[in-house]
DSSP file (Angstrom, degrees, kcal/mol; ACC not computed):
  #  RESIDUE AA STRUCTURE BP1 BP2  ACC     N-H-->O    O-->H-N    N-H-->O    O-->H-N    TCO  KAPPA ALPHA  PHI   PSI    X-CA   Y-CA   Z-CA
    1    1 A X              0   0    0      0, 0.0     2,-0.4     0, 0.0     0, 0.0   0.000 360.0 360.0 360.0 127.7    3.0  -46.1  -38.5
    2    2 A X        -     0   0    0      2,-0.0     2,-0.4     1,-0.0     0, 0.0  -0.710 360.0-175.2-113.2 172.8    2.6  -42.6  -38.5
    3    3 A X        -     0   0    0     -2,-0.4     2,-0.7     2,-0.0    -1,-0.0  -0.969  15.5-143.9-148.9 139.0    2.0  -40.6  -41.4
    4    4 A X        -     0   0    0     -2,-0.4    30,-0.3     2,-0.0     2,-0.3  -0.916   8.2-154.4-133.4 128.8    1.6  -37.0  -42.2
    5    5 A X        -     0   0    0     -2,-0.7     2,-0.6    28,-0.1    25,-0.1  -0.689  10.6-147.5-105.6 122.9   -0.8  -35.4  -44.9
    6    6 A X  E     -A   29   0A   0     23,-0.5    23,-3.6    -2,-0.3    25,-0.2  -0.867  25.7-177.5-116.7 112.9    0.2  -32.2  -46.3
    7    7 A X  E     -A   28   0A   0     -2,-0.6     2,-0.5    21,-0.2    21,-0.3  -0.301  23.5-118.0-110.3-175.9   -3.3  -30.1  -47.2
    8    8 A X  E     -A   27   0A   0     19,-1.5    18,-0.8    -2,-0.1    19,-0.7  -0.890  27.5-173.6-123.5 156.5   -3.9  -26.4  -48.9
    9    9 A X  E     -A   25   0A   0     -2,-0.5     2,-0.6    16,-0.3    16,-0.2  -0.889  12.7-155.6-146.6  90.8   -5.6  -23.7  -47.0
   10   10 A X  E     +A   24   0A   0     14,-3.0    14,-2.6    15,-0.3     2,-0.3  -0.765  26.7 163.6-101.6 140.1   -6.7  -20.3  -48.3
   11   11 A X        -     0   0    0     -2,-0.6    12,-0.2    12,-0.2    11,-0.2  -0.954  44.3-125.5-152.8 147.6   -7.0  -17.7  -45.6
   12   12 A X  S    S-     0   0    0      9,-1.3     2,-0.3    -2,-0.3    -1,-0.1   0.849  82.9 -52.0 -55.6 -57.3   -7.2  -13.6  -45.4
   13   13 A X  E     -B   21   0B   0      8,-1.0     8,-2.6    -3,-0.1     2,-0.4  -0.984  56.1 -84.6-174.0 170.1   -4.3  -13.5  -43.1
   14   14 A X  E     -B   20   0B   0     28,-0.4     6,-0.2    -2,-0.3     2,-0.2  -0.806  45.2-128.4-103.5 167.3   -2.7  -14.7  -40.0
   15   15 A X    >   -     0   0    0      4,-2.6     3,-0.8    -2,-0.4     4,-0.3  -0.475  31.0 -95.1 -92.2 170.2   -3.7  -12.9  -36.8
   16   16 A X  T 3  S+     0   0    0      1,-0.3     2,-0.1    -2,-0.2    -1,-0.1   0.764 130.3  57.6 -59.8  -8.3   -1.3  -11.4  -34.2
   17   17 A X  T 3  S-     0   0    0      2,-0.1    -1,-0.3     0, 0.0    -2,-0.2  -0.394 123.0-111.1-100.9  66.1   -1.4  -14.7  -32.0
   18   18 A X  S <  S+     0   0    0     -3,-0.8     2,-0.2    -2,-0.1    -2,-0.1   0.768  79.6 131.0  37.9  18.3    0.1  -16.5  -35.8
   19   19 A X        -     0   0    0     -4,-0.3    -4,-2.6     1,-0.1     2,-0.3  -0.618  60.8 -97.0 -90.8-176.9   -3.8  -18.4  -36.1
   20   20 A X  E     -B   14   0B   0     -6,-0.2     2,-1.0    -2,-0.2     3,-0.3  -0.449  26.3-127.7 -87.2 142.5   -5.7  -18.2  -39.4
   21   21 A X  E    S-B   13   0B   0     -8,-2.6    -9,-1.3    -2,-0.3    -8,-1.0  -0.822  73.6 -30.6-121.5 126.2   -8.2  -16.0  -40.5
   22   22 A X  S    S-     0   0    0     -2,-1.0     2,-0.5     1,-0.2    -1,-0.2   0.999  87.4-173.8  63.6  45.0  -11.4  -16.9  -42.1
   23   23 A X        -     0   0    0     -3,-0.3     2,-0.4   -12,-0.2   -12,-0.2  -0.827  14.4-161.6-107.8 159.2   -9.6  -20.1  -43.5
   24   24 A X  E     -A   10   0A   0    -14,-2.6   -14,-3.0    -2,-0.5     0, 0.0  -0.990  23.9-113.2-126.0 121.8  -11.2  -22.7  -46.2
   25   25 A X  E     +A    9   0A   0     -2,-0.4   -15,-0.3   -16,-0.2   -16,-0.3  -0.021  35.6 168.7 -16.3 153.8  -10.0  -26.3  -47.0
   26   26 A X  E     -     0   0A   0    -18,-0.8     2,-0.3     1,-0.3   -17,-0.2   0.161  42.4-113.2-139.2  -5.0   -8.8  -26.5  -50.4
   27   27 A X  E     -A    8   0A   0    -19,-0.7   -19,-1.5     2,-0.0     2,-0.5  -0.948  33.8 -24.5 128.7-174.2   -7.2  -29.9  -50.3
   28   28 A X  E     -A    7   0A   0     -2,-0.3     2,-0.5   -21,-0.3   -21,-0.2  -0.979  29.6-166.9-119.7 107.3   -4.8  -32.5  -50.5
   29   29 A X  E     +A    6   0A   0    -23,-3.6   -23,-0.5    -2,-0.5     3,-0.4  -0.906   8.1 177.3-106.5 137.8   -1.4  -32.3  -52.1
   30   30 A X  S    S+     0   0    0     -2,-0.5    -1,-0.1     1,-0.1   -23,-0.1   0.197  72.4  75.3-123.0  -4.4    0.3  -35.7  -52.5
   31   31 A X  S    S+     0   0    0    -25,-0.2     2,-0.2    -3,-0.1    -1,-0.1   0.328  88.6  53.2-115.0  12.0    3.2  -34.1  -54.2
   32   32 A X  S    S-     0   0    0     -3,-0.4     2,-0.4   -26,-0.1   -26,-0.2  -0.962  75.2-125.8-145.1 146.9    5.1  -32.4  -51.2
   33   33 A X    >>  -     0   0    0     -2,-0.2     3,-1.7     1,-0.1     4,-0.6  -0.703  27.4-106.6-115.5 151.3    6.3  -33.6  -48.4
   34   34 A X  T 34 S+     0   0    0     -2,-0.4    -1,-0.1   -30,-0.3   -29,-0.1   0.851 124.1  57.4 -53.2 -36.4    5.3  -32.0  -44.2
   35   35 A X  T 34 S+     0   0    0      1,-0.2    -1,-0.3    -3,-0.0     0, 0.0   0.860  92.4  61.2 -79.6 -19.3    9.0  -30.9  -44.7
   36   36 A X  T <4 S+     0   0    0     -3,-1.7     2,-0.3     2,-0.0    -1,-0.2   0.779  87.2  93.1 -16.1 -71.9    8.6  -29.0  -47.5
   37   37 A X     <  +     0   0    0     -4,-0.6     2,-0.2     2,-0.0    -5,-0.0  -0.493  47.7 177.1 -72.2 134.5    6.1  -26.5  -46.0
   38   38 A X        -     0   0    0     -2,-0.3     3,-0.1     1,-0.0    -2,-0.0  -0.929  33.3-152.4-109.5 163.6    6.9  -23.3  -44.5
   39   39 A X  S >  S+     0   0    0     -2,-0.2     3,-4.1     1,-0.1     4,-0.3   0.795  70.5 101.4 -76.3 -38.1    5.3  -20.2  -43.0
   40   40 A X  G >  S+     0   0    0      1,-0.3     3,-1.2     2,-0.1     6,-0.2   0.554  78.4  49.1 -34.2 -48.1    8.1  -17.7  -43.9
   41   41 A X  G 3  S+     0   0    0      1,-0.2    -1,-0.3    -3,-0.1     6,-0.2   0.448 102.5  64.9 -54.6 -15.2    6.7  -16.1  -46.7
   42   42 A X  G <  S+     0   0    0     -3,-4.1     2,-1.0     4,-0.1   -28,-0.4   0.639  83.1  83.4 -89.8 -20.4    3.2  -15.4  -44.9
   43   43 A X  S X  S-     0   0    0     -3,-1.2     3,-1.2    -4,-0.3     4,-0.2  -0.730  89.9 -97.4-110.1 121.6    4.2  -13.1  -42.3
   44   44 A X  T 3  S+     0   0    0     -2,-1.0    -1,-0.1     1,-0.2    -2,-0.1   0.169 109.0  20.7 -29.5 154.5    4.7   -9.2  -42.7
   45   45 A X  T 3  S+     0   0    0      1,-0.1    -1,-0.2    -4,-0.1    -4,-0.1   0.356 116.8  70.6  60.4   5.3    8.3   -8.1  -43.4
   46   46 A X    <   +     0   0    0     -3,-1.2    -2,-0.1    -6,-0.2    -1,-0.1   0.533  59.9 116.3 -97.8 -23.1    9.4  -11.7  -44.5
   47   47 A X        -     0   0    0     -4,-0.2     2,-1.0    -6,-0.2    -6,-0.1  -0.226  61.6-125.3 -97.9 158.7    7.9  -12.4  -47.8
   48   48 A X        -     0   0    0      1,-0.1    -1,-0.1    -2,-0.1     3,-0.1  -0.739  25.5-115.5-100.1 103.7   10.2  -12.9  -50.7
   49   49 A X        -     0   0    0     -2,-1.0     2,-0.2     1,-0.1    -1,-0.1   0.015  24.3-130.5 -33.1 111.3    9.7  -10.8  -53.7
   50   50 A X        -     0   0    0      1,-0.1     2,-0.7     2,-0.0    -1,-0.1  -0.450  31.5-108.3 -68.5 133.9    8.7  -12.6  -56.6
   51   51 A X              0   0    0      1,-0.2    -1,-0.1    -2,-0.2    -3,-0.0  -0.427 360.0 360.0 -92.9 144.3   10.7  -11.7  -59.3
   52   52 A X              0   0    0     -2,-0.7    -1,-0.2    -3,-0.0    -2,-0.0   0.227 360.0 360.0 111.5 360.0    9.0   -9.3  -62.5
């Protein structure tokens, strides 16, 4: 069975080929599922104002 672990990552930025920069482990979240996660919000001209 396979099974897929969904972890936290803090990093500066992504680079122009999309890898991470200067990222650090943070963890394990048990409380979101692989389908869950997306990029969108990480990449210039994408990111979704938060509102206030």
């Amino acid at each position: 069975m396979l099974r897929w672990l969904v972890c936290i990552v803090e990093f500066l930025e992504f680079t122009g080929d999309i890898q991470l920069r200067a990222p650090a482990w943070k963890g394990l979240r048990d409380d979101k599922a692989p389908g869950e996660c997306t990029m969108e919000d990480q990449f210039p001209g994408t990111a979704k104002k938060k509102p206030g």
